[in-house]
C-alpha positions, -999 to 999 in steps of 0.1 A, spaced: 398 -531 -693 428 -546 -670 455 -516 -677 480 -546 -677 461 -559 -713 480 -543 -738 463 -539 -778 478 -566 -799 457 -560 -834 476 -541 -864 512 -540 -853 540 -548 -875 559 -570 -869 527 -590 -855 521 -600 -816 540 -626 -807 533 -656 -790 545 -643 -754 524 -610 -756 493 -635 -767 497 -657 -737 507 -629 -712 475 -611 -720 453 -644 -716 469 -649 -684 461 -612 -671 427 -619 -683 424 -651 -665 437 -634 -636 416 -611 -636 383 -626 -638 391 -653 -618 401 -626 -590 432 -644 -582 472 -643 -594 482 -676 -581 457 -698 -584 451 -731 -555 471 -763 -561 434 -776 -568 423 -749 -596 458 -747 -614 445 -771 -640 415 -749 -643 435 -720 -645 459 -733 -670 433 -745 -694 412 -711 -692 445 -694 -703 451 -717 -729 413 -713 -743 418 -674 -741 454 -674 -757 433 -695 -784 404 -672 -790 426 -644 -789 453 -664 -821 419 -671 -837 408 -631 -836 442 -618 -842 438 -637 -875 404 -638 -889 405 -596 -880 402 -570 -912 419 -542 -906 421 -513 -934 443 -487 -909 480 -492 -919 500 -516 -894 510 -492 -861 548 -493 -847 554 -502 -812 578 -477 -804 553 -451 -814 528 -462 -794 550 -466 -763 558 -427 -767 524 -422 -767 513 -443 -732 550 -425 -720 529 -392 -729 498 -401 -716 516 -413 -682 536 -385 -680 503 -363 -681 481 -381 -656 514 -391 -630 539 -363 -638 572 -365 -655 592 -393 -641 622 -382 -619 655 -388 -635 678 -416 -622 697 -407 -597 735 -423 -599 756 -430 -571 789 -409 -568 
């Protein structure tokens, strides 16, 4: 899976619209193998990511899900712990005197 497609099922509050279309557009990207599409594909382009952001409204909703709803924060520590595990800790911020 595209590491830039982030889980949007069972969260409280519920994905928004800009995290639905961002991940259609990674996936779009992704498959079609290209960020910026041609002047002559955008229209292609654009309607694949519409038709993903759709399927992916249409899943969000008709899913059954019996785990209680997961926080975002929580599961941002988690990839923070995961990163931090595979990369390293991240260096602190360095400040200008």
């Amino acid at each position: 899976m595209c590491r830039n497609i982030r889980v949007l099922s069972n969260f409280e509050p519920p994905a928004t619209e800009d995290e639905v279309q961002a991940a259609a557009l990674q996936y779009v990207r992704k498959v079609s193998g290209t960020t910026k599409p041609s002047t002559a594909n955008q229209e292609a382009f654009d309607a694949a990511v519409e038709a993903v952001a759709d399927a992916t409204r249409v899943l969000l909703a008709e899913l059954v899900i019996k785990a209680p709803p997961r926080d975002r924060e929580t599961e941002a520590a988690k990839a923070r712990a995961r990163a931090a595990e595979r990369y390293g800790p991240r260096p602190e911020a360095q400040v200008a005197p």
